[in-house]
MMTF fields as JSON, N, C-alpha, C and O atoms, coordinates in Angstrom:
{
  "mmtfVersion": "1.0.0",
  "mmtfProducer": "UNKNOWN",
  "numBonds": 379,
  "numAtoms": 380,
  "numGroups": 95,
  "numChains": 1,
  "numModels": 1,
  "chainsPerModel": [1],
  "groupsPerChain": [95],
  "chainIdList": ["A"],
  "bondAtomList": [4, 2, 8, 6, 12, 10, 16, 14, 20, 18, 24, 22, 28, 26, 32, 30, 36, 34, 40, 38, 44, 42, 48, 46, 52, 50, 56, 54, 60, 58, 64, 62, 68, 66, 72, 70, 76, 74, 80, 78, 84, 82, 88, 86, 92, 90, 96, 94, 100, 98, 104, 102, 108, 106, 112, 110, 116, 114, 120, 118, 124, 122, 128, 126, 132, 130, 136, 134, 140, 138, 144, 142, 148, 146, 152, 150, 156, 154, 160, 158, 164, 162, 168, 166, 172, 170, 176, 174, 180, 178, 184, 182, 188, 186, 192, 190, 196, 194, 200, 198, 204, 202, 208, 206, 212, 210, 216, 214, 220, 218, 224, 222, 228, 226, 232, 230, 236, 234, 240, 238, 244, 242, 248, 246, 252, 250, 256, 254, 260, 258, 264, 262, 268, 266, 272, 270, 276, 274, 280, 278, 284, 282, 288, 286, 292, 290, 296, 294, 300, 298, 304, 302, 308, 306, 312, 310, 316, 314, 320, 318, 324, 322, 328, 326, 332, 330, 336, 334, 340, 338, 344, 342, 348, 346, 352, 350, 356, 354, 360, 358, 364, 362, 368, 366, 372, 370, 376, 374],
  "bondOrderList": [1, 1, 1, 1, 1, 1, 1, 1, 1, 1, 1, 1, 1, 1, 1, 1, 1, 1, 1, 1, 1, 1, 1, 1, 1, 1, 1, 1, 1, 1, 1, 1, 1, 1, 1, 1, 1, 1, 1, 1, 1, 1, 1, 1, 1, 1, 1, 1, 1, 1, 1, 1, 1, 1, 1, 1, 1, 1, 1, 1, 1, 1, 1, 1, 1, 1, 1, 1, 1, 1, 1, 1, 1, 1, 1, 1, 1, 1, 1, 1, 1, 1, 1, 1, 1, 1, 1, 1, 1, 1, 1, 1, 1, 1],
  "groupList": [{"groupName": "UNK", "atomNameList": ["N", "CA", "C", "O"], "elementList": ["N", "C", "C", "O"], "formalChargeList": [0, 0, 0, 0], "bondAtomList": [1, 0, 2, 1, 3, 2], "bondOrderList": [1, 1, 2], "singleLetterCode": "X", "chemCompType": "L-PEPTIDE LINKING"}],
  "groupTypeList": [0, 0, 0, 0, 0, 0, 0, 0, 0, 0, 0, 0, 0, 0, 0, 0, 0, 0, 0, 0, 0, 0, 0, 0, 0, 0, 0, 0, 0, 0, 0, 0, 0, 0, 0, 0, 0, 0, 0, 0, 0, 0, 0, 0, 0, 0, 0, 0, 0, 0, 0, 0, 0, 0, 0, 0, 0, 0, 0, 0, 0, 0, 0, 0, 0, 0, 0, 0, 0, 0, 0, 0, 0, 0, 0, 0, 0, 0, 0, 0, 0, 0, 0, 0, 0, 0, 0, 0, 0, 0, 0, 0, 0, 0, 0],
  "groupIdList": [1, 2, 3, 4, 5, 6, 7, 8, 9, 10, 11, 12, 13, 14, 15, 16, 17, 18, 19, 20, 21, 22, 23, 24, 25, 26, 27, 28, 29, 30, 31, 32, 33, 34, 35, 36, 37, 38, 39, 40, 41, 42, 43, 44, 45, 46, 47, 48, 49, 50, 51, 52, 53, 54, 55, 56, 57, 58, 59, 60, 61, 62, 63, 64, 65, 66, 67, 68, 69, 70, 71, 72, 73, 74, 75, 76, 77, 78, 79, 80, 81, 82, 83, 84, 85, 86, 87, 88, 89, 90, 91, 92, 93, 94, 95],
  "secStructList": [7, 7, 7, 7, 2, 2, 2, 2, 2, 2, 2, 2, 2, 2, 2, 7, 7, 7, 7, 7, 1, 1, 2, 2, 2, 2, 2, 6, 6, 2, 2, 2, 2, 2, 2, 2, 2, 2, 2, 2, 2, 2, 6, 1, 7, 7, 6, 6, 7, 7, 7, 7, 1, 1, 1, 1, 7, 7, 7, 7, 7, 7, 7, 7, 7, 7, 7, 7, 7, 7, 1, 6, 6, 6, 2, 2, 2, 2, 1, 1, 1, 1, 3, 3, 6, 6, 3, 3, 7, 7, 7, 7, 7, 7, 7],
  "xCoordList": [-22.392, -22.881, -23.897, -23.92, -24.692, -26.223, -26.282, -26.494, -26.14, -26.687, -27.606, -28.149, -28.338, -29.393, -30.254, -29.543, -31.276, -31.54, -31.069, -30.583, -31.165, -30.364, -28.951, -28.488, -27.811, -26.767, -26.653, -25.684, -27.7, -27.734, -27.877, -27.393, -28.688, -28.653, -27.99, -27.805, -27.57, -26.059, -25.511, -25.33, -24.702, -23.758, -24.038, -23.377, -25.437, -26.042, -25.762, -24.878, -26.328, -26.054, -24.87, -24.937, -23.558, -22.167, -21.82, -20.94, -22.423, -22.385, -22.739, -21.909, -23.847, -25.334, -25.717, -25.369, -26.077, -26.898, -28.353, -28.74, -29.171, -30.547, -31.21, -31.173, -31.724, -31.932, -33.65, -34.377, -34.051, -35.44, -35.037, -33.988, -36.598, -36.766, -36.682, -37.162, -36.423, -36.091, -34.655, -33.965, -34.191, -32.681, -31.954, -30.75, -32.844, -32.089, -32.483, -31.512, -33.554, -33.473, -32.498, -31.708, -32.462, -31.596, -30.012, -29.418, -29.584, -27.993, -27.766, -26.615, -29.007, -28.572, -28.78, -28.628, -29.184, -29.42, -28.289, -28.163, -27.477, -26.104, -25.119, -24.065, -25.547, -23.733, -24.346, -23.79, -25.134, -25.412, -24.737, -23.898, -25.177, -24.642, -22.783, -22.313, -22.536, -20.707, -20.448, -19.671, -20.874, -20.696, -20.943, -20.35, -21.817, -21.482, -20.977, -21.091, -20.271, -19.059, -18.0, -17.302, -18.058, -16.702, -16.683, -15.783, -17.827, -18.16, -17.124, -16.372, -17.575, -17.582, -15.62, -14.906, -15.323, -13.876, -13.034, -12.046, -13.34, -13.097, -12.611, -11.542, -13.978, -13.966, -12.91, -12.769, -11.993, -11.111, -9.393, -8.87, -8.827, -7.957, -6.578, -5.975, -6.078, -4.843, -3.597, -2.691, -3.873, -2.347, -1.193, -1.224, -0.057, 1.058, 0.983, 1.663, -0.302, -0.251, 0.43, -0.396, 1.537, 2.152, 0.923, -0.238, 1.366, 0.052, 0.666, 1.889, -0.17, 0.669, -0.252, -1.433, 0.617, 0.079, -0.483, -1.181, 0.297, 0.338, 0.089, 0.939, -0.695, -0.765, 0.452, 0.506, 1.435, 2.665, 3.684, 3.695, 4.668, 5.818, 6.186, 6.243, 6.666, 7.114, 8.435, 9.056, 9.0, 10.216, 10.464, 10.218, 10.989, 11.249, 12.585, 13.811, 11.461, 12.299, 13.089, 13.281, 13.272, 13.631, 15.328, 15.844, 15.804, 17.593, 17.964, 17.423, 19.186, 19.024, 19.837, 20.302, 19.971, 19.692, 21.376, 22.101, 21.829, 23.293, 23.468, 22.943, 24.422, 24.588, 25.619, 26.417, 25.404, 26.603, 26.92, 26.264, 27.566, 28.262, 27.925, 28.357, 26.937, 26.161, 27.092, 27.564, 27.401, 28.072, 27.038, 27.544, 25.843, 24.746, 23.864, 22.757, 24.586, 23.899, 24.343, 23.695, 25.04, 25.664, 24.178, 23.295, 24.407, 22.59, 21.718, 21.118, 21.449, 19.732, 20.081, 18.989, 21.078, 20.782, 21.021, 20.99, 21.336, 21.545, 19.45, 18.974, 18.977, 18.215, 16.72, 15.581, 17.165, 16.384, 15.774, 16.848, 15.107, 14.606, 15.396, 15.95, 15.39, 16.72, 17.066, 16.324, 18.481, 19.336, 20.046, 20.168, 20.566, 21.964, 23.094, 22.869, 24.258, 25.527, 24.986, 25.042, 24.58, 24.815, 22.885, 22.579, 22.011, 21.014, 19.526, 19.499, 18.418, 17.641, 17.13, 17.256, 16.436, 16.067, 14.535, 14.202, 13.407, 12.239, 11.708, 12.233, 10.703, 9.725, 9.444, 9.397, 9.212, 9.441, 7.338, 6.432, 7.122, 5.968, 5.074, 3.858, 6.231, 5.377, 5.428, 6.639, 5.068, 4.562, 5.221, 5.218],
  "yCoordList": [-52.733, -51.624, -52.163, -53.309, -51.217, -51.797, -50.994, -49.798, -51.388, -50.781, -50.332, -51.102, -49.029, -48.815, -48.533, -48.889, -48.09, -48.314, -46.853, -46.558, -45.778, -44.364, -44.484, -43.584, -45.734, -45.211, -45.797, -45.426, -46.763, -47.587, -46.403, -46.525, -45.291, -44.334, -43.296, -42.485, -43.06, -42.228, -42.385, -41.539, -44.356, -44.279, -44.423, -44.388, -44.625, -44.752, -43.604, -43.456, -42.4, -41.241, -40.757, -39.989, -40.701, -40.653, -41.281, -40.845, -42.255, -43.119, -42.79, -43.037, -42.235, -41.006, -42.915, -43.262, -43.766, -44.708, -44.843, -45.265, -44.565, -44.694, -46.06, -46.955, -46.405, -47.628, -47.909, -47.013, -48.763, -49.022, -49.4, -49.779, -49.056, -49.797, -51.659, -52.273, -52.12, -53.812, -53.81, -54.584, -52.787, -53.112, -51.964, -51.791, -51.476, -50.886, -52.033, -52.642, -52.377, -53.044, -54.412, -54.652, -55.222, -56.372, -55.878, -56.516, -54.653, -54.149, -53.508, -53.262, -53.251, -53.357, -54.493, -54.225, -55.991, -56.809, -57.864, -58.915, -57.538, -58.121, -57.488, -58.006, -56.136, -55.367, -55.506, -55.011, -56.014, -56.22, -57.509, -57.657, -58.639, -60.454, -59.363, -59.115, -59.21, -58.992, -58.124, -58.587, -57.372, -56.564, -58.158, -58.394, -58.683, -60.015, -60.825, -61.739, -61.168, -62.322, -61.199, -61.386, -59.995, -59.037, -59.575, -60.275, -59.229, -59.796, -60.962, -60.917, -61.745, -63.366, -63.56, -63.946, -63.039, -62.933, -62.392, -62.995, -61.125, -60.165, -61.018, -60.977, -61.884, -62.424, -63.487, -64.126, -63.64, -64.88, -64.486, -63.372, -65.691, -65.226, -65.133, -66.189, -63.868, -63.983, -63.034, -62.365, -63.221, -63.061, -63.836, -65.065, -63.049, -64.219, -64.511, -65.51, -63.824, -64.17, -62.837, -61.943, -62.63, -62.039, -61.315, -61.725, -60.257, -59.588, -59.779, -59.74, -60.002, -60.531, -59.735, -59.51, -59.578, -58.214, -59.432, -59.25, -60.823, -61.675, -63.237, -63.584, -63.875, -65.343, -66.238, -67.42, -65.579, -66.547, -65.709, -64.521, -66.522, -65.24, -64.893, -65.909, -63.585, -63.028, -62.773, -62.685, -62.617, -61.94, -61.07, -61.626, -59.616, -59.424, -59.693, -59.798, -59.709, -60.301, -59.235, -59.516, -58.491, -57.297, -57.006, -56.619, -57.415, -56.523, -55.578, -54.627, -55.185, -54.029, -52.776, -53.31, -51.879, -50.764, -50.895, -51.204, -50.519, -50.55, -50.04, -50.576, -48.628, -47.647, -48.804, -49.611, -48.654, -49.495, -48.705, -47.687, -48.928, -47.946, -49.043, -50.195, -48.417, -48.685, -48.636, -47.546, -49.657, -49.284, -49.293, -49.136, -49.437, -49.95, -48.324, -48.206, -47.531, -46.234, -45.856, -44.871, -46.219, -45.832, -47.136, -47.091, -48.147, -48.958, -48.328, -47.838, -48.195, -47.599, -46.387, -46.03, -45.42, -44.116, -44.14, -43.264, -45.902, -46.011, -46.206, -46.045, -46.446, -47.0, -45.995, -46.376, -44.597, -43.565, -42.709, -42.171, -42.28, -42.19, -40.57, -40.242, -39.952, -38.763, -38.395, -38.309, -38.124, -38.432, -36.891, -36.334, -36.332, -35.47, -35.21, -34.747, -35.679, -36.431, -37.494, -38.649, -37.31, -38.025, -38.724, -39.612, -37.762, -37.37, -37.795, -37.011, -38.513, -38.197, -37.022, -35.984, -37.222, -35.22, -35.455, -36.568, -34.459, -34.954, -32.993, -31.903, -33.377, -32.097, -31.83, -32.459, -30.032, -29.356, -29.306, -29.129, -29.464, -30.268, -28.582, -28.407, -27.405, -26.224, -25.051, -24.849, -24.469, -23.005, -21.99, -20.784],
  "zCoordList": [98.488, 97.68, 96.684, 96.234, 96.423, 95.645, 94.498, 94.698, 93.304, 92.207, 91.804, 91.013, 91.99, 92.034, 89.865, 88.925, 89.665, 88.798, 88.638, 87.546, 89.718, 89.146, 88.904, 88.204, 89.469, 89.137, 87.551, 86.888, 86.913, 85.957, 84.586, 83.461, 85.12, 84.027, 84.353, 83.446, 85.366, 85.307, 84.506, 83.629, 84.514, 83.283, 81.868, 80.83, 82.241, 80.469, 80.242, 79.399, 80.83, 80.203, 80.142, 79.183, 80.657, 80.381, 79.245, 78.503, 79.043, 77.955, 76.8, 75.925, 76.427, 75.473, 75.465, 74.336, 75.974, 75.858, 76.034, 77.123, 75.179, 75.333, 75.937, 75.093, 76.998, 77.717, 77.701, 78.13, 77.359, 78.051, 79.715, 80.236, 80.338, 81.737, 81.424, 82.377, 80.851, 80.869, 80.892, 81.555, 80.037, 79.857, 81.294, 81.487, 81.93, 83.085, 84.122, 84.57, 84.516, 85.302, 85.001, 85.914, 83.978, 83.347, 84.077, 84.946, 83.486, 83.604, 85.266, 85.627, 86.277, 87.391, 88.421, 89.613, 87.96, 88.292, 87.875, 88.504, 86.795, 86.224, 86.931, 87.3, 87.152, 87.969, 89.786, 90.766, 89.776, 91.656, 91.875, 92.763, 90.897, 90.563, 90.382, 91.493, 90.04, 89.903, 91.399, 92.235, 91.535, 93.204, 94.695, 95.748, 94.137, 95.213, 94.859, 95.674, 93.833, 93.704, 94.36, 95.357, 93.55, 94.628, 95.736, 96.2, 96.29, 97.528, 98.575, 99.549, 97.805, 97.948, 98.123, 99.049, 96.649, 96.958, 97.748, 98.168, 98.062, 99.291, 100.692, 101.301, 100.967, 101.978, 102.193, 103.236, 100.81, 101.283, 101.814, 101.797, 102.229, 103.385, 102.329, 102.134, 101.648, 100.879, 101.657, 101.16, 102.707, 103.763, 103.283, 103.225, 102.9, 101.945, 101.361, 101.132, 99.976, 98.874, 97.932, 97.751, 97.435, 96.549, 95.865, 95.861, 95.337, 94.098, 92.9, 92.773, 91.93, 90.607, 89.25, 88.987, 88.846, 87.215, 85.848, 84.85, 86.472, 84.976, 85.711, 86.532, 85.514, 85.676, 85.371, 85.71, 84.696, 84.298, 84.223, 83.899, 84.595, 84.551, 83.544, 82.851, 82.661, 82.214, 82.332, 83.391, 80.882, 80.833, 79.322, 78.252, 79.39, 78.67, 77.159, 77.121, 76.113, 75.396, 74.013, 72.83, 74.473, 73.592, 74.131, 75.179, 72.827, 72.871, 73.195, 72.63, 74.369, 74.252, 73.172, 72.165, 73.211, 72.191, 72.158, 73.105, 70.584, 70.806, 69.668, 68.692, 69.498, 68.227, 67.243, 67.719, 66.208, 65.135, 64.107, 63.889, 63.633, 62.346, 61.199, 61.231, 59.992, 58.893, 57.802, 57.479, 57.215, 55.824, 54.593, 53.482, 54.657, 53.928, 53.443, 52.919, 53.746, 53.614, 52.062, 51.706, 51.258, 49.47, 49.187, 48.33, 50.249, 48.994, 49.074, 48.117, 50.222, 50.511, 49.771, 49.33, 49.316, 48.483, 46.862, 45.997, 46.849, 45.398, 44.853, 43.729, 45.686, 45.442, 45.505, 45.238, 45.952, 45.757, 44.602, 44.331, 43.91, 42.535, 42.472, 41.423, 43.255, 42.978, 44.198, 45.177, 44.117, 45.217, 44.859, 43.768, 46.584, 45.78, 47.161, 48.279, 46.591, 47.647, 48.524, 48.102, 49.441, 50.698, 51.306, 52.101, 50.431, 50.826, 50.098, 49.148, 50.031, 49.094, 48.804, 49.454, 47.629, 47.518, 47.445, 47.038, 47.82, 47.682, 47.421, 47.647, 46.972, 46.371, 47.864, 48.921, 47.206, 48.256, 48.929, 48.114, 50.155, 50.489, 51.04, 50.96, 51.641, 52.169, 51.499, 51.411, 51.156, 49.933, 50.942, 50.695]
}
């Protein structure tokens, strides 16, 4: 596939990119050079090669989720600038 200099301002204009003719011809002469390395790679033999998302393996490292019963809830409400029972109290925010 060939990059032409119309599909070069197609995406300029999807883009609102204002281009000179140096910088269209430059940017379809850079995405033709990347369409033949595609190329190039395409052509090699990866029969039995796994597909892989990450160069290194991964593992997730996150705990999983587990409800607990808080006794720490009388600090965190000692520590509210006005409080009432159980609850902070805050100004009222809708008319």
């Amino acid at each position: 596939m060939k990059i032409t200099i119309k599909d070069v301002e197609y995406v300029a204009k999807l883009a609102r990119l204002s281009l000179t003719v140096d910088e269209k011809n430059k940017f379809a002469g850079q995405l033709n050079a990347i369409l033949e390395y595609m190329d190039e790679l395409n052509k090699l033999d990866t029969e039995g090669v796994p597909p892989t998302s990450h160069a290194v393996v991964i593992k997730n490292v996150f705990r999983t989720d587990k409800v607990e019963k808080s006794d720490a809830s009388e600090d965190i409400i000692s520590n509210a600038p006005e409080k009432e029972n159980r609850f902070f109290k805050v100004k009222k925010v809708m008319e």
